[in-house]
LUMLUM-487487 format. One record per residue (C-alpha): residue in one letter; x, y, z. Coordinates in steps of 0.1 Angstrom, whole numbers, plus 2048, in hexadecimal, padded with zeros to 3 digits. Example, Ala and Ser with C-alpha at 12.3 -4.5 7.8 and 13.67 -1.06 7.14 Angstrom:
2
A87B7D384E S8897F5847 
This chain:
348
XA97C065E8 XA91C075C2 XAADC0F5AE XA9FC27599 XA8EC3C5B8 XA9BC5E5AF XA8AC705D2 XAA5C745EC XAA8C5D60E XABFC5B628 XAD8C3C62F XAE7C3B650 XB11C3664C XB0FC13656 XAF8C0963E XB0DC1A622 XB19C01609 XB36C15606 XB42C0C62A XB4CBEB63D XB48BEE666 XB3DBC766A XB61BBA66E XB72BCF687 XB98BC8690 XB9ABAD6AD XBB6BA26C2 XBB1B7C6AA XBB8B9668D XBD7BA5698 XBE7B876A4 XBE5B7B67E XBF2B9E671 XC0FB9368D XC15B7267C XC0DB7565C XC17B9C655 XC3EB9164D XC30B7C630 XC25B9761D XC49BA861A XC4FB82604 XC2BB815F2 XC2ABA55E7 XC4BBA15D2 XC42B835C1 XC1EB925BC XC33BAF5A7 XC47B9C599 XC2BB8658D XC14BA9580 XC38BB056B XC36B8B55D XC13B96551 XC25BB4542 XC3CBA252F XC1DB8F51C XC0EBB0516 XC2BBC150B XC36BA14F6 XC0EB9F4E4 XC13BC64D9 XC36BC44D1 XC3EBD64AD XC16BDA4A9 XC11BFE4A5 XBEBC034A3 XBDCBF94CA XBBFC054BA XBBABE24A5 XBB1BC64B4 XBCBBAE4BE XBD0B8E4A3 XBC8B6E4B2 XBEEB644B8 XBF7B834CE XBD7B7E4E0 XBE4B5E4EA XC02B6C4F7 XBEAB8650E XBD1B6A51A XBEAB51527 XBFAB68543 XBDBB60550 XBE9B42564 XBFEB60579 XBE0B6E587 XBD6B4B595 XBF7B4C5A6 XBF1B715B0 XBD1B6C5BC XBE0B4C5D0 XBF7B635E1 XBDDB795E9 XBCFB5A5FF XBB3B4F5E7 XBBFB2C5E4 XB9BB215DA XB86B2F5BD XB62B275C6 XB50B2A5A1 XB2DB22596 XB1DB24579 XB3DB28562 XB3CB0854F XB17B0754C XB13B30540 XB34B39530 XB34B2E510 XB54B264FA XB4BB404DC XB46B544FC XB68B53500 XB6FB564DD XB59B754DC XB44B644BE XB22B664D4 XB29B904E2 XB1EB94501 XB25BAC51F XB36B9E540 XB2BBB455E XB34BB057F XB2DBBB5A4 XB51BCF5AC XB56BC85CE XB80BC75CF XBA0BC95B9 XB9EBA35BC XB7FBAA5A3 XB96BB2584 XBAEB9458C XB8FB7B588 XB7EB8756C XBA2B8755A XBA6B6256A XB89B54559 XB7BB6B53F XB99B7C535 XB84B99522 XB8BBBB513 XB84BD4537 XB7CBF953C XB9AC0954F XBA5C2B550 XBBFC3E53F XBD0C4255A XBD4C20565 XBE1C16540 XC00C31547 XC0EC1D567 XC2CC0B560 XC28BE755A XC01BE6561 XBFEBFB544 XC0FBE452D XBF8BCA538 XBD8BE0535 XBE5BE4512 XBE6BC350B XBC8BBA510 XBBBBD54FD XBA9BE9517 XB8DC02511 XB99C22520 XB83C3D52E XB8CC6053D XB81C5D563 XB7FC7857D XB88C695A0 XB73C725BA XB95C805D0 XBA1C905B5 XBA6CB75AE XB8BCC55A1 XB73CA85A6 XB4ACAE5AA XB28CA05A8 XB27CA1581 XB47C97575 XB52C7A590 XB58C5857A XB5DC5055B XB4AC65540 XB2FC58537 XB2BC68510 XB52C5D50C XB4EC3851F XB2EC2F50E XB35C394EB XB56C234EE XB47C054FF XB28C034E4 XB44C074CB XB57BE64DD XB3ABCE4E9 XB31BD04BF XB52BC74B2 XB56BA34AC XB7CBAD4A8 XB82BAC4D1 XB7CB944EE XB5DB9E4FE XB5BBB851A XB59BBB53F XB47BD3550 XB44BDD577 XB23BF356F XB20BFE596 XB44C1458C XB4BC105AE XB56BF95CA XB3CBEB5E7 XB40BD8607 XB32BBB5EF XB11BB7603 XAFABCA5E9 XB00BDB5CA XAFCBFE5C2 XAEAC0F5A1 XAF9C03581 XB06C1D566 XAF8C1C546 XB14C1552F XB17BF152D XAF2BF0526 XAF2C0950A XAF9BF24ED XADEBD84F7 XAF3BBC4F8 XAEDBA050E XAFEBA052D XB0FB7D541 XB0BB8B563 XB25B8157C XB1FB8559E XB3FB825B8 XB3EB7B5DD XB5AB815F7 XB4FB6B616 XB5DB71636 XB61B6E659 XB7FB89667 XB82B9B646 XB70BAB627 XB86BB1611 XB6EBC95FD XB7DBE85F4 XB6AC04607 XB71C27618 XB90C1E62F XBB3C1C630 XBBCC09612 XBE0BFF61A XBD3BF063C XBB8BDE62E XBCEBCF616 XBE5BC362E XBCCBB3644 XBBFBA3625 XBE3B95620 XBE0B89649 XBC6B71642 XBCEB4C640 XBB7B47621 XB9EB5E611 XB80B525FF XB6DB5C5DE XB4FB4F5CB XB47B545A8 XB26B5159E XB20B50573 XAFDB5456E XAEAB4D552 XAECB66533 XAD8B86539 XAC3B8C513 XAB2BAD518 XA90BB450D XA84BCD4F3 XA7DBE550D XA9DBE151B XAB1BE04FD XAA0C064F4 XAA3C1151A XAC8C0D52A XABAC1954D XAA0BFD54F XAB9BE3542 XAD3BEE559 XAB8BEF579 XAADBD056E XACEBBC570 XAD6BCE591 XAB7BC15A2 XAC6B9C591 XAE7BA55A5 XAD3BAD5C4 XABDB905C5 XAD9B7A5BC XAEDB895DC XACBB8A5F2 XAC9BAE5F2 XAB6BCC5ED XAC5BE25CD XAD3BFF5D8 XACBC245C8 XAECC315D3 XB07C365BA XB2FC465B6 XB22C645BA XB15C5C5DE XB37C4D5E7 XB48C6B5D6 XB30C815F1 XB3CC6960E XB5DC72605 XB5CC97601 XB56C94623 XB6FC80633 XB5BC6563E XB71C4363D XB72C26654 XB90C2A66B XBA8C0E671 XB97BF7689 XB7FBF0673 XB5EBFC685 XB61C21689 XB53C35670 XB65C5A671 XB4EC77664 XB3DC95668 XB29C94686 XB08C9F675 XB0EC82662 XB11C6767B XAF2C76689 XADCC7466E XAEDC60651 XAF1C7262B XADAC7960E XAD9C615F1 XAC2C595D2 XAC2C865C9 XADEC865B3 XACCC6659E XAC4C6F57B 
């Protein structure tokens, strides 16, 4: 299905990207939530104590300077980038005890890194693991929302690493709908054209789906990150499995973080590929650019680009529909599980 089909189509539930029914709870499962469910009373505390570590650095980079609209100097930045060896140790207590990364050394270049050479990370947002990674190894300037920057502790650390911040309308939220369900786009464009131009900053990192998957496909790419025509290093993350995907999809979060916890190792690959230089057409059309790197992502992950979007999901949720707790049932209307939803007519 093309990503820029705008006619409607139906998608039975489990097809939905926004669902995961292939890894039901078995009795194998439980009996590791049995045995290795006490553990996580020990990791989560050190994992907090570890965020508030990453705290301190961002509290300590801004301390006494007054304009967090100005780019940090090169010393403070310092400060930020090196509390990067506490997510290793976070993401190590979240069982990834491997990192499996391609293409890094061969496609990420030092003035990369420097943000000399700008450029425009994007990635496939699969899980919260997601952000830890990118801040692991690229350690750029994100897109979070306001909201997020005003939580104790993970604020200061947004903060310090100097964070664009967009308005966003959750899709649970009061008074959410079809039009204004995300981030705004006229407010989240403007600022990240304004970023990805200023030599000033690191460079920026981008999840242009705006939404989580179950990690097997990826679903239509915004428009902001392709805006200012920049090239792109596209980074493409896998979650393999066997009991457990970790993707964060319509479910019971607080369970599926626990039986995340209750595996004895979780796995992630990393895949840098080369750097994305868009074409004149592209650089004058941000809808065919971003189409075009979605169908790199797809092919990249052996899959067909999907045409459904956060406003899809945002539809699935308005009704209820979720994946209850063992992990195969789908709850929802029953119209729904009869003859699956409409997506692609809300498409611009």
């Amino acid at each position: 299905m093309s990503p820029s089909s705008s006619s409607s189509s139906s998608c039975q539930l489990e097809a939905s990207p926004f669902l995961e029914t292939h890894y039901g709870l078995t009795s194998y499962e439980s009996v590791k939530m049995f045995l290795l469910g006490p553990t996580i009373f020990i990791r989560v505390p050190i994992i907090i104590l570890l965020l508030f570590m990453v705290a301190i650095h961002g509290f300590a980079a801004t301390l006494f300077f007054d304009d967090m609209n100005l780019p940090l100097p090169a010393h403070r930045r310092a400060i930020v980038t090196s509390s990067r060896h506490y997510v290793r140790i976070i993401l190590l207590l979240l069982g990834y005890i491997t990192l499996d990364v391609r293409g890094y050394r061969e496609n990420c270049t030092r003035d990369m890194h420097k943000g000399q050479k700008r450029i425009v990370y994007v990635f496939n947002h699969v899980s919260f693991v997601d952000s830890m990674l990118m801040l692991y190894f690229f350690q750029p300037c994100g897109v979070t929302k306001k909201s997020i920057a005003r939580i104790p502790i993970l604020g200061t650390a947004i903060r310090g690493f100097q964070n664009v911040l967009v308005e966003r309308v959750e899709a649970g939220s009061e008074g959410a709908n079809l039009v204004n369900v995300g981030a705004r786009a006229s407010n989240k464009t403007k600022l990240i054209a304004e970023r990805v131009n200023d030599k000033r900053y690191p460079n920026m990192a981008v999840a242009p789906e705006g939404t989580t998957t179950n990690g097997r496909t990826v679903v239509k790419f915004k428009r902001g990150a392709f805006v200012p025509g920049a090239p792109v290093l596209p980074i493409v993350i896998r979650y393999p499995c066997r009991h457990h995907n970790v993707a964060w999809t319509l479910r019971n979060d607080l369970f599926a973080f626990v039986r995340m916890m209750c595996q004895f190792r979780n796995y992630v690959s990393v895949t840098v590929l080369p750097e994305y230089t868009p074409s004149a057409a592209e650089r004058d059309d941000a809808e065919l650019y971003a189409n075009n790197v979605q169908r790199l992502f797809a092919s990249e992950l052996g899959a067909e680009p999907s045409n459904q979007d956060l406003a899809t999901q945002f539809q699935l949720m308005q009704k209820g529909v979720k994946v209850s707790w063992d992990g195969r049932t789908i709850l929802a209307p029953s119209d729904m599980k009869e003859h699956g939803y409409l997506v692609g007519s809300s498409e611009a």
